[in-house]
N, CA, C and O atoms as a CHARMM CRD file, in Angstrom:
* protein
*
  204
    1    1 UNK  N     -5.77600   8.77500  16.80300 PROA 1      0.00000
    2    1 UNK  CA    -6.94000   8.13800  16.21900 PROA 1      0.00000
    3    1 UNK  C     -6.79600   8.06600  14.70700 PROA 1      0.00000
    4    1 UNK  O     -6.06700   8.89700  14.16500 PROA 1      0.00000
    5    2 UNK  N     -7.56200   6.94800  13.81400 PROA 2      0.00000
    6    2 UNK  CA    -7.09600   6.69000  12.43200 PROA 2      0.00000
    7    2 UNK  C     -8.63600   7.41300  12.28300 PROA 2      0.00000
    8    2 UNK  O     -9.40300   7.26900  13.23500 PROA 2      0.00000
    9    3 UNK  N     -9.07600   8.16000  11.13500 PROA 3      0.00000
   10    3 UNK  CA    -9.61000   9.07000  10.30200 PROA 3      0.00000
   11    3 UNK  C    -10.09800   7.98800   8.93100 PROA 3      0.00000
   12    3 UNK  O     -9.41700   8.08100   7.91000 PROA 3      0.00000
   13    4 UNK  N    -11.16700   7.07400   8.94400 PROA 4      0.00000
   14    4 UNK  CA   -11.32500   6.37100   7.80800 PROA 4      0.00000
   15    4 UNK  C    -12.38300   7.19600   7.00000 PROA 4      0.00000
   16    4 UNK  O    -13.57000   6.87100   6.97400 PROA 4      0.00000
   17    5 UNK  N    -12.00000   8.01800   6.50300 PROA 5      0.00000
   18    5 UNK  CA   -13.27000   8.70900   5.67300 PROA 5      0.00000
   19    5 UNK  C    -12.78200   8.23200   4.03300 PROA 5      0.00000
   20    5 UNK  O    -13.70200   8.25200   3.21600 PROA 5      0.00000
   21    6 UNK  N    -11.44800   7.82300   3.52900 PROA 6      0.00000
   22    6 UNK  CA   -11.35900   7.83700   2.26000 PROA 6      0.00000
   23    6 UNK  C    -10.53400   6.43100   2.11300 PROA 6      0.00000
   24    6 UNK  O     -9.52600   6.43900   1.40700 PROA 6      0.00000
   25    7 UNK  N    -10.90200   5.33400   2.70400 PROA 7      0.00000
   26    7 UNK  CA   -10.30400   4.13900   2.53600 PROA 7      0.00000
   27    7 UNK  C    -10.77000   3.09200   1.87500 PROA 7      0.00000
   28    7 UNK  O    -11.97600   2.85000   1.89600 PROA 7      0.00000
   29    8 UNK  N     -9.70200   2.14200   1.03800 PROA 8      0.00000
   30    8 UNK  CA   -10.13100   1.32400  -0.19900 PROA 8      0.00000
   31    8 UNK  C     -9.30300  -0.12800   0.57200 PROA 8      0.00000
   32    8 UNK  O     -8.18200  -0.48600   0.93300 PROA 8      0.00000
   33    9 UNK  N    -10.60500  -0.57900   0.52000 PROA 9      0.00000
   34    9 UNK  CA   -10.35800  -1.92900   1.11800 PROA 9      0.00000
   35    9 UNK  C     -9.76400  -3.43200   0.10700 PROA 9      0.00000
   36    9 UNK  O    -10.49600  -3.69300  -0.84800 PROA 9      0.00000
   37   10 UNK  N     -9.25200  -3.81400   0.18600 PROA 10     0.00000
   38   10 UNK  CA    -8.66500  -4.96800  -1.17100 PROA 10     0.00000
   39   10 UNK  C     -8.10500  -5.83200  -0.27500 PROA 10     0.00000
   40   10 UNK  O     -7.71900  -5.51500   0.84900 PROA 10     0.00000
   41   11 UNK  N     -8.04300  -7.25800  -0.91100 PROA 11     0.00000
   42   11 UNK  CA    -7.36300  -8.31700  -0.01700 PROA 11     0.00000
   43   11 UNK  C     -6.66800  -8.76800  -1.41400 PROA 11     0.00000
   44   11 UNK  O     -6.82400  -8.18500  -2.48700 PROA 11     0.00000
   45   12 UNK  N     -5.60600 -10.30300  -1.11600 PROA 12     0.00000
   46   12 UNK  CA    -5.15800 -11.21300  -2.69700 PROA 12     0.00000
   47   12 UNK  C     -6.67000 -11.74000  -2.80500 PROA 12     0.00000
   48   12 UNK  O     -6.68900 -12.53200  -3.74700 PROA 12     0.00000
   49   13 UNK  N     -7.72000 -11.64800  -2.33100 PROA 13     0.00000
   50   13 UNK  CA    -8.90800 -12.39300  -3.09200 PROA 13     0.00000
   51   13 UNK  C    -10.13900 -11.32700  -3.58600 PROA 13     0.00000
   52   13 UNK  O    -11.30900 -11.52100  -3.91600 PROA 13     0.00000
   53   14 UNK  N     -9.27600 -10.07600  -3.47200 PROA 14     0.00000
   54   14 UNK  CA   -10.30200  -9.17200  -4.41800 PROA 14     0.00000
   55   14 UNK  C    -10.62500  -7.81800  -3.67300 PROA 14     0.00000
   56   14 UNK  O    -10.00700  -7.34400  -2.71900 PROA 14     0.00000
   57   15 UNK  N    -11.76400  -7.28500  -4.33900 PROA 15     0.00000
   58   15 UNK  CA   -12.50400  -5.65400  -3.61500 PROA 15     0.00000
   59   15 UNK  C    -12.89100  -6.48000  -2.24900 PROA 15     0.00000
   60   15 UNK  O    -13.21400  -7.65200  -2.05900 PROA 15     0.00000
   61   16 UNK  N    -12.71600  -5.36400  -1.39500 PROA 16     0.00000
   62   16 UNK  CA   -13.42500  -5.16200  -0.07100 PROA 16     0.00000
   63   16 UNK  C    -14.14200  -4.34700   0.69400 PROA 16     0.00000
   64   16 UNK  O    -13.01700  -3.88100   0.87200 PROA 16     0.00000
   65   17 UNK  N    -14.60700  -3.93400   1.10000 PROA 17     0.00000
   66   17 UNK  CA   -15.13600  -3.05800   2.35500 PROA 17     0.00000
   67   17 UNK  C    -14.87200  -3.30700   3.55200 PROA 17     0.00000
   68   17 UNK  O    -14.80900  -4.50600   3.82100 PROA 17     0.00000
   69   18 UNK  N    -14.63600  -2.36100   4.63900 PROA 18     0.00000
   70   18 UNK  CA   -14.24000  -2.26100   5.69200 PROA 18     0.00000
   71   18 UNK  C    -15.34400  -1.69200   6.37300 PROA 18     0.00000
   72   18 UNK  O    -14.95900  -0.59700   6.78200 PROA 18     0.00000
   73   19 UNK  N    -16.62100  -1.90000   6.72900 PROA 19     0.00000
   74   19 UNK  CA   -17.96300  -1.60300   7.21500 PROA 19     0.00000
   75   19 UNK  C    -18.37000  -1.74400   9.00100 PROA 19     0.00000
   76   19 UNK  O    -19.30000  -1.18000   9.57900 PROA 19     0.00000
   77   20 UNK  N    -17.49200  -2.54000   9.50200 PROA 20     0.00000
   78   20 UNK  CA   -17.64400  -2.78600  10.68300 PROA 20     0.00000
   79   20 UNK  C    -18.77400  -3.06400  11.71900 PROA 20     0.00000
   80   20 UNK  O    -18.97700  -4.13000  12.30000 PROA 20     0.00000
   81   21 UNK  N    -19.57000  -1.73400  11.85200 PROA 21     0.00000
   82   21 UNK  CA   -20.69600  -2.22800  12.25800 PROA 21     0.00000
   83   21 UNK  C    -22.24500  -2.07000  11.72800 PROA 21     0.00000
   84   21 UNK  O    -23.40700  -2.19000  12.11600 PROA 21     0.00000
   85   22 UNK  N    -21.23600  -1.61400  10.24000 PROA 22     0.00000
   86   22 UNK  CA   -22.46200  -1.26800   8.71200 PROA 22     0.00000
   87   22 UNK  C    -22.97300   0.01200   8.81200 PROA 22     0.00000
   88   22 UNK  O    -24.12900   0.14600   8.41300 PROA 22     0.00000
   89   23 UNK  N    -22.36800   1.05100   9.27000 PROA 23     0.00000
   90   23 UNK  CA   -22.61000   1.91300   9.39200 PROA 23     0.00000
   91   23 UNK  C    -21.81300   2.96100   8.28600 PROA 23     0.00000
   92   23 UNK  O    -21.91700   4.17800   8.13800 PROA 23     0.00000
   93   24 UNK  N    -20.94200   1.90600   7.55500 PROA 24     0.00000
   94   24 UNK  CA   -20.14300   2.43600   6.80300 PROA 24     0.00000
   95   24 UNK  C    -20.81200   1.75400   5.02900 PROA 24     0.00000
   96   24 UNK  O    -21.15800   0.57400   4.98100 PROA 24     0.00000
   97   25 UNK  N    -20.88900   2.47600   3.98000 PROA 25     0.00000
   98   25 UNK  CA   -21.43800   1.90400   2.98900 PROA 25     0.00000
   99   25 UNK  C    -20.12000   2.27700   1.94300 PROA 25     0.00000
  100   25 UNK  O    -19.31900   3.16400   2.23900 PROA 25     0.00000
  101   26 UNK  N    -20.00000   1.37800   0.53100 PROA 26     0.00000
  102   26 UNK  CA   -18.92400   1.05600  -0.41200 PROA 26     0.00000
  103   26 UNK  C    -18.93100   2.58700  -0.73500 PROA 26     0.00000
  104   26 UNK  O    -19.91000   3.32500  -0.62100 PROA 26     0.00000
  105   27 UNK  N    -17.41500   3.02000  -1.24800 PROA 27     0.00000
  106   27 UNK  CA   -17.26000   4.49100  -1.69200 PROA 27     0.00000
  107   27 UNK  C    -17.78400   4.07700  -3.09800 PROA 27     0.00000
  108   27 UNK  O    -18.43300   3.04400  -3.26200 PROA 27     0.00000
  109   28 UNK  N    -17.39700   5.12900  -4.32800 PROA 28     0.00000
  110   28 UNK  CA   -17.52400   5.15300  -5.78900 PROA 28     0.00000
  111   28 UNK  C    -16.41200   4.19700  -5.79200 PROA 28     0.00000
  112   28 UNK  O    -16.80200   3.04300  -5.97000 PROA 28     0.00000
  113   29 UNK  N    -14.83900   4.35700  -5.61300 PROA 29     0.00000
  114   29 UNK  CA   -14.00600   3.79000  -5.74300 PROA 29     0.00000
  115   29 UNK  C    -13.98000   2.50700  -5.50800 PROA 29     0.00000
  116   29 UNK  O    -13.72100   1.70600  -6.40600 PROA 29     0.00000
  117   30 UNK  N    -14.32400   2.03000  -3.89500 PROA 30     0.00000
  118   30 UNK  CA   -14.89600   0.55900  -4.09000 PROA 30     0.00000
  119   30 UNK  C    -15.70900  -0.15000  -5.08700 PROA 30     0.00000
  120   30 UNK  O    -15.43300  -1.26600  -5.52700 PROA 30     0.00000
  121   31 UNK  N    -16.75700   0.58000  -5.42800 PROA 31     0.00000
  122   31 UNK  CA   -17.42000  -0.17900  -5.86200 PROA 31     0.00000
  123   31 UNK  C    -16.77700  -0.54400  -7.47500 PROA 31     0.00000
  124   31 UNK  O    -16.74400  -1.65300  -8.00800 PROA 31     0.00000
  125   32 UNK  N    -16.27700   0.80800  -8.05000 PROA 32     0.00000
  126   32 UNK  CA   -15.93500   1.12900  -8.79400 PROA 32     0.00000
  127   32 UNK  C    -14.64400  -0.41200  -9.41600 PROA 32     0.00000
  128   32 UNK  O    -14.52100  -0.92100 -10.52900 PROA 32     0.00000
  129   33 UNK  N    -14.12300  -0.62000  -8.46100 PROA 33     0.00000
  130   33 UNK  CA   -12.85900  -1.56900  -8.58400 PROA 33     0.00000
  131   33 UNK  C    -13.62300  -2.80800  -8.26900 PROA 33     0.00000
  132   33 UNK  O    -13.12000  -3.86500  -8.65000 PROA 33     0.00000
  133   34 UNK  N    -14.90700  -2.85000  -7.55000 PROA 34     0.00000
  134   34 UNK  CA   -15.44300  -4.72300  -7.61400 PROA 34     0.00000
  135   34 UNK  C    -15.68100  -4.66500  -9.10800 PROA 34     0.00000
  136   34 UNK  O    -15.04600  -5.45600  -9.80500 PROA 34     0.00000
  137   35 UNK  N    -16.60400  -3.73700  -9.73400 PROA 35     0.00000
  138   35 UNK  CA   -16.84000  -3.97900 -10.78900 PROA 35     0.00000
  139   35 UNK  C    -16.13800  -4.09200 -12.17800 PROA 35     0.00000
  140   35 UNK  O    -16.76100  -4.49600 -13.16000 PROA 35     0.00000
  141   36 UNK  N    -14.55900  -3.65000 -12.24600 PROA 36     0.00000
  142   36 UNK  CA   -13.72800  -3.89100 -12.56700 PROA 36     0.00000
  143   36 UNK  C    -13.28400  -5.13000 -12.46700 PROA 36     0.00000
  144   36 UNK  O    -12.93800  -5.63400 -13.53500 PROA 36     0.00000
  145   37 UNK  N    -13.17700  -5.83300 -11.43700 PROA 37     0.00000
  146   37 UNK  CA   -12.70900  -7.42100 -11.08700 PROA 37     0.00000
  147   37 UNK  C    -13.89300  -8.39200 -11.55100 PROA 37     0.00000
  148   37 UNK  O    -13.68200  -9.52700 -11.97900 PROA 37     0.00000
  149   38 UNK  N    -14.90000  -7.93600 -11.44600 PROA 38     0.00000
  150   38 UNK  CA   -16.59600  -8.68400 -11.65700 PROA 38     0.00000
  151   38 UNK  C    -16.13600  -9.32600 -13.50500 PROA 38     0.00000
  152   38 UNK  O    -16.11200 -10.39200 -14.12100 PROA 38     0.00000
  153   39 UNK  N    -15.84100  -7.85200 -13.74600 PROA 39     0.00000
  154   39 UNK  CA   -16.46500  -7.76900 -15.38800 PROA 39     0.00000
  155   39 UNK  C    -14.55500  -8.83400 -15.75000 PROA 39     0.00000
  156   39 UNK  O    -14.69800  -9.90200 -16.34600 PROA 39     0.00000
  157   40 UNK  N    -13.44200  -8.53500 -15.46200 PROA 40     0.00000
  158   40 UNK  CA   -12.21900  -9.08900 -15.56500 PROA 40     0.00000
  159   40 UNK  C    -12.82700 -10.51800 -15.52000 PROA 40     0.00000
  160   40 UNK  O    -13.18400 -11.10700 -16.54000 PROA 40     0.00000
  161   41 UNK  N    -12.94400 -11.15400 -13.98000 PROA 41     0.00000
  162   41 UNK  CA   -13.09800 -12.62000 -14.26200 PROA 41     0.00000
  163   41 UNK  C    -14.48500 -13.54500 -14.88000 PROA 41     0.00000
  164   41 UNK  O    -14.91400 -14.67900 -14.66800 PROA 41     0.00000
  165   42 UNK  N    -14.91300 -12.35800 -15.77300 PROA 42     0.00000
  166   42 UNK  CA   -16.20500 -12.96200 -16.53200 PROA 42     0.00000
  167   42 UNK  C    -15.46500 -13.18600 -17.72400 PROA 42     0.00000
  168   42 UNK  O    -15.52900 -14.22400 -18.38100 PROA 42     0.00000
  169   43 UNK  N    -14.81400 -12.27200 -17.97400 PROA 43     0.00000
  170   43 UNK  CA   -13.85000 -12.60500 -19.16300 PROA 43     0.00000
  171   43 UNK  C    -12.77000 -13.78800 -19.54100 PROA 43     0.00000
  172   43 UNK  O    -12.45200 -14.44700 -20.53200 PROA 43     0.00000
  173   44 UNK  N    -12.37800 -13.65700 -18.09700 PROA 44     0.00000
  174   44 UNK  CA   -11.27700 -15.26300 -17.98500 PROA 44     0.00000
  175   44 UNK  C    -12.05900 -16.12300 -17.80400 PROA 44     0.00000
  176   44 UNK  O    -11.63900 -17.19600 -18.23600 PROA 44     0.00000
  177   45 UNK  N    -13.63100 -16.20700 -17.08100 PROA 45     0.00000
  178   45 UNK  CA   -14.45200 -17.49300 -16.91200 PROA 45     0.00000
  179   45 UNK  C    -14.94600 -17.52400 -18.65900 PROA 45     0.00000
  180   45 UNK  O    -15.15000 -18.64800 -19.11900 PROA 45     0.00000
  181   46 UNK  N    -15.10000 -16.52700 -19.43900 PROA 46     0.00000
  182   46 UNK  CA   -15.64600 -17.21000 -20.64000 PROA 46     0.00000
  183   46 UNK  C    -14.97300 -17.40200 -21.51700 PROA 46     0.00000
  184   46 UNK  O    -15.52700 -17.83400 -22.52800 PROA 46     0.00000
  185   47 UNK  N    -13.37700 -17.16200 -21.55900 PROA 47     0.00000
  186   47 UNK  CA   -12.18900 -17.48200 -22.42300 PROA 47     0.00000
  187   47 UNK  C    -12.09000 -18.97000 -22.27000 PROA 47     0.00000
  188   47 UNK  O    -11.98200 -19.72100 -23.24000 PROA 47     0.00000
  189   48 UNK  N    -12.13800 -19.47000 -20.73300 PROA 48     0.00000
  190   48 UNK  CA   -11.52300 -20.73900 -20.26200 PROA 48     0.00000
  191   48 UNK  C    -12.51300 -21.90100 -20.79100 PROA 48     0.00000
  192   48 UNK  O    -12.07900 -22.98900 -21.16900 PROA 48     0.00000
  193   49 UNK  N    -14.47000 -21.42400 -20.77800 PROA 49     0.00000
  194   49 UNK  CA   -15.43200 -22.31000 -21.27700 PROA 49     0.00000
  195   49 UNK  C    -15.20500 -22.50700 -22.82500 PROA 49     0.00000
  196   49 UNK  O    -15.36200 -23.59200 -23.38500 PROA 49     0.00000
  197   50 UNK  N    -14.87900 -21.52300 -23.36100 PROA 50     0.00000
  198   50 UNK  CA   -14.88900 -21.72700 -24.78400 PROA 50     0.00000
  199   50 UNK  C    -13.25500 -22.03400 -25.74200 PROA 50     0.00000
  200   50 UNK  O    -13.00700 -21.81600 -26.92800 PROA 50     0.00000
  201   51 UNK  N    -12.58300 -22.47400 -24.89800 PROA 51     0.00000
  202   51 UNK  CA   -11.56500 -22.91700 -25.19300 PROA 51     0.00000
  203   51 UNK  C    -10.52600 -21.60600 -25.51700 PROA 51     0.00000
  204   51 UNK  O     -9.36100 -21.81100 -25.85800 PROA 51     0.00000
């Protein structure tokens, strides 16, 4: 049997969660790394508007 108590979900299109039947909620670390990627492509979306 696989033991998911400390798993970090990521795809090539970003943070994930692995929740299944939602019984499972984002660790620190998850969340921790969306918000890392959140705050990253706010930065490349406002480099790219302002030339």
């Amino acid at each position: 049997m696989v033991k998911m108590v400390s798993i970090r979900m990521a795809s090539p299109y970003g943070a994930g969660v692995f929740a299944g039947d939602r019984s499972r909620q984002p660790s620190e670390t998850e969340l921790a790394l969306a918000e890392h990627q959140g705050k990253y492509m706010a930065t490349i979306a406002r480099r790219l508007a302002h030339g």
